[in-house]
Backbone as CSV, one residue per row, in Angstrom:
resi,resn,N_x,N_y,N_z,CA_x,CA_y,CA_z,C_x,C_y,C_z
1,UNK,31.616,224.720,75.912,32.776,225.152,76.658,32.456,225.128,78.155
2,UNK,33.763,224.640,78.678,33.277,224.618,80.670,33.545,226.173,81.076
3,UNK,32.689,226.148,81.609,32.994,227.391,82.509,33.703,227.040,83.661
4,UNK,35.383,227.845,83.927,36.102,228.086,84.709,35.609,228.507,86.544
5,UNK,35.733,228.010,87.184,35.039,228.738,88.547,36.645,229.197,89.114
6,UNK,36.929,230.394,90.140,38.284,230.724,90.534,37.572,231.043,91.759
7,UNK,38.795,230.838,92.988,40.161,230.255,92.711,40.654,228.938,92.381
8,UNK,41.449,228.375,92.064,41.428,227.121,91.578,42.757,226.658,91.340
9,UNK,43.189,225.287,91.742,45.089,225.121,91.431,44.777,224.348,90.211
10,UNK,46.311,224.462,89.688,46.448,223.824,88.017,47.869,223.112,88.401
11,UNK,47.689,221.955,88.291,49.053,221.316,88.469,49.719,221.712,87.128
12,UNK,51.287,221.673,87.506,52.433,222.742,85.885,53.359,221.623,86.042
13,UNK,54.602,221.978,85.616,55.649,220.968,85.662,56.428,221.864,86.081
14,UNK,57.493,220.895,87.066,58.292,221.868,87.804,59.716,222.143,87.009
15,UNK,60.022,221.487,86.397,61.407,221.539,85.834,61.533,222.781,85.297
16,UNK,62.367,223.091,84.913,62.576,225.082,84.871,62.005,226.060,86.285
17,UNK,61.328,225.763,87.088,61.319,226.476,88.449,61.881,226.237,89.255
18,UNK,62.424,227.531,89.584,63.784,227.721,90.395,63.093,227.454,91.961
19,UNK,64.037,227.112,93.052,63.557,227.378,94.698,63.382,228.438,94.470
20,UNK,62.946,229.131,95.497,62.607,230.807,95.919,63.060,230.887,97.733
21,UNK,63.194,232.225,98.176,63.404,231.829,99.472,61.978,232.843,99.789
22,UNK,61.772,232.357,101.415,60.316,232.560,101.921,60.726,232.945,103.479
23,UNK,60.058,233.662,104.049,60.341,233.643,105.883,59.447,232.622,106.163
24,UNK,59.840,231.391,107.140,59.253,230.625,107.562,58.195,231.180,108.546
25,UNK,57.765,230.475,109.292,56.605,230.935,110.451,57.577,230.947,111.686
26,UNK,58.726,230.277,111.790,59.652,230.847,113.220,60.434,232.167,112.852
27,UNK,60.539,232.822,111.742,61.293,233.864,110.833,62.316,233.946,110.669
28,UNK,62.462,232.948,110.207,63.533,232.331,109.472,63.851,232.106,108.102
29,UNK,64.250,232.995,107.131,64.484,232.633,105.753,65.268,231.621,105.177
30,UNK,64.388,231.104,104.203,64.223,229.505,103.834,64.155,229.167,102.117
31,UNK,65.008,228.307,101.477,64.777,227.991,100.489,63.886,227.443,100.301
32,UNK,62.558,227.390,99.337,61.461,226.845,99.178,61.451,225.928,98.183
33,UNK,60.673,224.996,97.873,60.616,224.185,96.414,59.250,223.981,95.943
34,UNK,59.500,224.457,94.495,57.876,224.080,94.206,57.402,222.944,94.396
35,UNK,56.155,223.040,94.305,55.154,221.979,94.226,55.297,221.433,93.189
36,UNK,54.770,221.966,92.337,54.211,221.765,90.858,52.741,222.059,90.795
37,UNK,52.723,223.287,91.584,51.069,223.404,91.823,51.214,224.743,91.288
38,UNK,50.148,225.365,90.676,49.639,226.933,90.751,48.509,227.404,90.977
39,UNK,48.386,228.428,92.064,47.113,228.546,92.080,46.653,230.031,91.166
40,UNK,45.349,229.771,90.767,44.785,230.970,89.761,43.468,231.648,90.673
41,UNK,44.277,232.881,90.637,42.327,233.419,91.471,41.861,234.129,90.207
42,UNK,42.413,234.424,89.242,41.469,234.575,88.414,41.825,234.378,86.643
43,UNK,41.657,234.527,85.851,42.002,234.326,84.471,43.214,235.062,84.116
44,UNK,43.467,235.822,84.710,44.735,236.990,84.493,45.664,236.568,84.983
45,UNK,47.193,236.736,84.448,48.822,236.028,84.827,48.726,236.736,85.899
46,UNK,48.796,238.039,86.064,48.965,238.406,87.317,48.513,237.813,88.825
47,UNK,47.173,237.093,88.173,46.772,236.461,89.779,47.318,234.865,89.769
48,UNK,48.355,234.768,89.042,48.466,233.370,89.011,50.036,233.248,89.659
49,UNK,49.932,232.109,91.208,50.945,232.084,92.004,51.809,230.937,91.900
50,UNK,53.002,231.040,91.973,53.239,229.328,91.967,53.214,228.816,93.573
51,UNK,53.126,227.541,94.136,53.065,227.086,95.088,54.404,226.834,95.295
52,UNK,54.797,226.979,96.797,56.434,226.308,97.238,55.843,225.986,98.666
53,UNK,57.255,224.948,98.852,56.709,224.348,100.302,58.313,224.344,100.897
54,UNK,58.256,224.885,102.660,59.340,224.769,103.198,59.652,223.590,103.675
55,UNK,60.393,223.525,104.251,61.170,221.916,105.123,60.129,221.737,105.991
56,UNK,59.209,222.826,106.957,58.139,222.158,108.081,56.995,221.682,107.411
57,UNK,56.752,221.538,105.795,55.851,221.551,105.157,54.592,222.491,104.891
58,UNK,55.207,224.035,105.316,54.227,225.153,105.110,54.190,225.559,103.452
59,UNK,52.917,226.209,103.097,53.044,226.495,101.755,53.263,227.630,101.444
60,UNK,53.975,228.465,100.680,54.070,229.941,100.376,53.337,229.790,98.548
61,UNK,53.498,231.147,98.323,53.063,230.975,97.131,53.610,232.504,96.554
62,UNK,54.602,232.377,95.465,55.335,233.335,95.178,55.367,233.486,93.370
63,UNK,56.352,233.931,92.717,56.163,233.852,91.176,57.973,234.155,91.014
């Protein structure tokens, strides 16, 4: 068996994830869209984020 190292992204499939909205970096609230990325800091759902990206191409990471 591999041993897992964290933090670490897991590409998912995006279909069924909704946008989310995010404050941009000018503070401005913004519809986001996933990636299709998640990142895991550790083995537990709770630490597991999904990735979204705004229109300037910043990343948030929300659930």
């Amino acid at each position: 068996m591999t041993k897992v190292t964290y933090p670490r992204f897991v590409d998912i499939d995006r279909n069924g994830v909704s946008m989310k909205v995010f404050e941009t970096s000018n503070g401005n609230e913004e519809w986001c869209s996933p990636t299709g990325r998640e990142l895991q800091n550790s083995p537990e759902p709770m630490d597991h984020w999904l990735e979204y990206e705004d229109s300037e191409g910043e990343l948030h990471y929300g659930r």
